[in-house]
Backbone bond lengths (Angstrom), bond angles and torsions (degrees), N, CA, C in turn:
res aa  C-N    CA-C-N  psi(-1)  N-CA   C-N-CA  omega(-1)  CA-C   N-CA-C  phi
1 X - - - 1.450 - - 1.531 110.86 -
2 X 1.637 115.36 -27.68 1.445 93.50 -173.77 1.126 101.64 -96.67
3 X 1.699 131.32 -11.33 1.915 103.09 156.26 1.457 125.55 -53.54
4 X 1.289 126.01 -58.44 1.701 104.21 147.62 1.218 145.30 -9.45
5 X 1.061 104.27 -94.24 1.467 111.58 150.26 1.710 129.80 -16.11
6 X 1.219 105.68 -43.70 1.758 128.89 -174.24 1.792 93.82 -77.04
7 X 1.169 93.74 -63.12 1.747 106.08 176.98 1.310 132.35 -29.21
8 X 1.868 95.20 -53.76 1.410 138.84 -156.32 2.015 83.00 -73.32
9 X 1.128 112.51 -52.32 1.648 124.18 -171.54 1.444 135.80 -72.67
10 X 2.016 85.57 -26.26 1.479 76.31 160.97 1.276 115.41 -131.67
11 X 0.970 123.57 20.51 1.497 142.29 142.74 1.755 109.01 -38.91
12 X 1.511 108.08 -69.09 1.406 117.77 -179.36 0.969 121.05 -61.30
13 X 1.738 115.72 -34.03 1.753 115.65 164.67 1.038 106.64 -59.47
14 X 1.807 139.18 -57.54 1.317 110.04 -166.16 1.193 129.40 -80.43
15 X 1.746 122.34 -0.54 1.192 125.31 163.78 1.696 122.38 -73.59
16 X 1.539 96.20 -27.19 1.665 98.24 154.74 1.407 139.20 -97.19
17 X 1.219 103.66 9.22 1.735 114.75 168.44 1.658 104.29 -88.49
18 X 2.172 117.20 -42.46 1.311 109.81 -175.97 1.741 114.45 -85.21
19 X 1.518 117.55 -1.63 1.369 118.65 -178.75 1.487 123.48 -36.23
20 X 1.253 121.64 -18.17 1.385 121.62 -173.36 2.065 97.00 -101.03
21 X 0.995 106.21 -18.00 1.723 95.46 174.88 1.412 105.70 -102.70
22 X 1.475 132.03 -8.37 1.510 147.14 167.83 1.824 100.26 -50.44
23 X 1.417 91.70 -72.07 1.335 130.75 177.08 1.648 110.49 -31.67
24 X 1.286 101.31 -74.34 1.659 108.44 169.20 1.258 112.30 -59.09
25 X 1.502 140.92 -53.65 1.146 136.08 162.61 1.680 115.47 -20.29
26 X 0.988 99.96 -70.63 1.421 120.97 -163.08 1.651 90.90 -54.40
27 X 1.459 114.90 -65.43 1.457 117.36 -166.79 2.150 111.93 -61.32
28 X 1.320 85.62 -17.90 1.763 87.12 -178.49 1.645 94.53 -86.05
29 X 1.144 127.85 -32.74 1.785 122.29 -177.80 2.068 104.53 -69.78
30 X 1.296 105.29 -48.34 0.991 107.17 -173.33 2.065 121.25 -66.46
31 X 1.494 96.12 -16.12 1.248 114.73 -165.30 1.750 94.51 -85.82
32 X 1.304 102.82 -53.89 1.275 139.42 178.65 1.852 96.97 -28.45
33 X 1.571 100.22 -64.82 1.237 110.16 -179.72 1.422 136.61 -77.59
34 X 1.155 97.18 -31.11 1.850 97.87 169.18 1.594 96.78 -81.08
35 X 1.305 132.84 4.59 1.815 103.29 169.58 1.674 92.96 -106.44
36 X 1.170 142.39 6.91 1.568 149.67 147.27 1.598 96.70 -60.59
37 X 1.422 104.80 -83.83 1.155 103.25 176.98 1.965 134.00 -17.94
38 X 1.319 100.54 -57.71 1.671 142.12 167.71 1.889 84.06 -33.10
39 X 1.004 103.61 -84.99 1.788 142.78 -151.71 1.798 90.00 -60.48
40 X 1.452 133.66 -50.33 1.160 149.76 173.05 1.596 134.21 -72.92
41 X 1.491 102.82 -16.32 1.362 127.54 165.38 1.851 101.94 68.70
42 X 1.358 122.04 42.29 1.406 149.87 176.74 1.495 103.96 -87.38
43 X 1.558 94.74 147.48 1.695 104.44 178.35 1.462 101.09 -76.29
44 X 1.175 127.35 146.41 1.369 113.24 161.42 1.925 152.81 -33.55
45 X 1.505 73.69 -50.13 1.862 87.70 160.66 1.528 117.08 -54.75
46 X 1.641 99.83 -34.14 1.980 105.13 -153.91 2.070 79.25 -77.51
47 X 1.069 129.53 -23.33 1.504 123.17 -148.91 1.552 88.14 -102.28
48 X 1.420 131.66 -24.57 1.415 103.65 158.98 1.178 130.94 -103.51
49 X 1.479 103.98 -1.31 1.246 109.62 166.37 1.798 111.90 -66.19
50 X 1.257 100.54 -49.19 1.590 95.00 165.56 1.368 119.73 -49.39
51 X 1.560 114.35 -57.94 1.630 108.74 -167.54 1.676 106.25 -52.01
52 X 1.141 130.47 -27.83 1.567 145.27 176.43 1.215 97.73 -50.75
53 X 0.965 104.82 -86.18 1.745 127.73 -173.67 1.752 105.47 -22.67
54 X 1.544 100.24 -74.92 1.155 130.26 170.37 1.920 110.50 -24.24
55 X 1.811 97.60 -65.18 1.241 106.40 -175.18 1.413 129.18 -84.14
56 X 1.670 110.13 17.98 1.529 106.84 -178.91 1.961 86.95 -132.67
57 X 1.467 117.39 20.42 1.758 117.25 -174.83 0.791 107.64 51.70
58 X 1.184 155.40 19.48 1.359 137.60 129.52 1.319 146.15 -39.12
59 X 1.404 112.70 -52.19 1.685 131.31 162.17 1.606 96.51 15.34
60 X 1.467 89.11 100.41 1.774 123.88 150.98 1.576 109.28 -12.41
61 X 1.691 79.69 -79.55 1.255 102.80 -157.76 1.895 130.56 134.71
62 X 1.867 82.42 -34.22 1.241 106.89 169.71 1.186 127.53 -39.40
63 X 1.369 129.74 -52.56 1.197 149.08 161.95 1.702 122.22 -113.05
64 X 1.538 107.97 124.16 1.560 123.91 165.33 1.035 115.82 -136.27
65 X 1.361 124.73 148.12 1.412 147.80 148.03 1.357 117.03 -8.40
66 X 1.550 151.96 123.83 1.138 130.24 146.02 1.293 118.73 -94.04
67 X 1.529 118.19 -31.05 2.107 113.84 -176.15 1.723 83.17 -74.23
68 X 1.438 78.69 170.77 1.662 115.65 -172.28 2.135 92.36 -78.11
69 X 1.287 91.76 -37.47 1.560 83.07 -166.16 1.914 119.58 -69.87
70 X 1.493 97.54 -31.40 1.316 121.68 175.93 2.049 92.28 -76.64
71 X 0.829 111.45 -40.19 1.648 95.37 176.45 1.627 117.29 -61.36
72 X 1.511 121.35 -46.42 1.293 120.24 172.69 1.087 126.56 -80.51
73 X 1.790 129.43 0.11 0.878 123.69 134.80 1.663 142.03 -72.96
74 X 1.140 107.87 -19.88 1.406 133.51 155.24 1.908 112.11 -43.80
75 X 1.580 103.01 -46.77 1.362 126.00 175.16 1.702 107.51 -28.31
76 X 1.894 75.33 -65.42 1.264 102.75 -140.88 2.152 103.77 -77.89
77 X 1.322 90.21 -34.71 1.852 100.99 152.87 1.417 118.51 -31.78
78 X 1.480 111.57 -68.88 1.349 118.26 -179.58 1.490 123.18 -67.65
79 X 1.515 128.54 -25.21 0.878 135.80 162.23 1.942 103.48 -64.65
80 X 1.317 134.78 -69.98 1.347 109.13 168.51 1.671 143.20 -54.73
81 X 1.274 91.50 -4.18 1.614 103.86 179.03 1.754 93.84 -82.07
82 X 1.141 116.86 -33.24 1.450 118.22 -177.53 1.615 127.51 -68.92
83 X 1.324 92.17 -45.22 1.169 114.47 -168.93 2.103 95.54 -81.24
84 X 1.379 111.30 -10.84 1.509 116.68 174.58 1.305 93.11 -108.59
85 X 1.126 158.26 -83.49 1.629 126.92 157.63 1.504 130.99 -3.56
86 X 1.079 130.41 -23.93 1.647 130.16 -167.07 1.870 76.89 -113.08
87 X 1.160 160.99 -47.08 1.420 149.80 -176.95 1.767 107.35 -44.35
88 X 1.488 87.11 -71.77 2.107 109.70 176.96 1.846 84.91 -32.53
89 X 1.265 101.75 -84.64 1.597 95.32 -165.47 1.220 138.32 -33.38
90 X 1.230 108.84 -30.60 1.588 129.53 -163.02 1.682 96.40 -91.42
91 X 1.274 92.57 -45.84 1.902 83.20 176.76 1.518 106.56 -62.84
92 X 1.339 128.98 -55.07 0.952 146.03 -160.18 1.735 107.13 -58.62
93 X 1.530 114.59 -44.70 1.394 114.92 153.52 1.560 138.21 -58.36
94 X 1.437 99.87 -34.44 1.355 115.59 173.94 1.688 103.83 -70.76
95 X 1.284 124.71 -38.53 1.643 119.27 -175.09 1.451 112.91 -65.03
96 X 2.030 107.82 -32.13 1.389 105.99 -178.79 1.045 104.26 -79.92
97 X 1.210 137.02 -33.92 1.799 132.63 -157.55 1.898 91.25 -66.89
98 X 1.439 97.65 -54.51 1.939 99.62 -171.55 1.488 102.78 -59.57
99 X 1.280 140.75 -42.88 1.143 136.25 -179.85 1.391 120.41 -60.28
100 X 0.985 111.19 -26.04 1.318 138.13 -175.71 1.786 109.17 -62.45
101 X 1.735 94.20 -68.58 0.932 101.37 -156.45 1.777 102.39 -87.26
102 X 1.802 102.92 -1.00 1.663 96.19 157.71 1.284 103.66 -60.80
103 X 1.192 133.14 -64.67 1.520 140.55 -132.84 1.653 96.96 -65.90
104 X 1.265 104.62 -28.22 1.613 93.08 -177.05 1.496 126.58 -93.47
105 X 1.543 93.23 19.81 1.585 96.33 -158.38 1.525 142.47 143.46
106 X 1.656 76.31 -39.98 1.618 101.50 -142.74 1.390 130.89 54.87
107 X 1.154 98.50 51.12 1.497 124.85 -178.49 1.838 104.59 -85.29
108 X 1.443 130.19 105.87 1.148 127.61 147.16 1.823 115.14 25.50
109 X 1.112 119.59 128.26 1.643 105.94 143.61 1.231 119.17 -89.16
110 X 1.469 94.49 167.74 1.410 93.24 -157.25 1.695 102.29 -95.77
111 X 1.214 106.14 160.68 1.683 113.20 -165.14 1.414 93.37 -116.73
112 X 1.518 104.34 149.94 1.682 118.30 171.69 1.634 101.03 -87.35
């Protein structure tokens, strides 16, 4: 229970230490998408619902881009959805490795 717990704690710290680049992330995907949207002649919802889609790899399918310009911005969506995917993870690794290495002690890892 207290690796959980350990996890559970610093998990939430590093999601509240990176909240301000979460934040921008989020607002550059969403921004990202209503000027696709703009460019595509899309309701608003459908254009962040895409940039979403878009920015977690998922994409339906339902909705794509047809100009060239709305496509490389589309690019550039998925490239920040990624690069906000590879953060989540990294905290999320960093909480198990520390939890981890409470549970044992706090004993060193071990080195090759």
């Amino acid at each position: 229970m207290t690796f959980v717990l350990d996890f559970i704690e610093i998990y939430a710290r590093g999601l509240f230490y990176l909240w301000p680049i979460f934040a921008v992330l989020i607002g550059f995907i969403a921004a990202l998408g209503l000027r696709i949207g703009a460019l595509e002649g899309w309701e608003p919802h459908e254009a962040v619902y895409f940039a979403f889609i878009t920015a977690t790899t998922i994409n339906f399918g339902d909705r794509r881009p047809t100009m060239r310009r709305s496509r490389w911005l589309a690019l550039v969506i998925a490239l920040a959805g990624v690069l906000l995917t590879g953060l989540i993870v990294s905290i999320g690794l960093e909480a198990v490795a520390h939890a981890f290495r409470e549970s044992r002690g706090g004993a060193p890892p071990l080195s090759p």
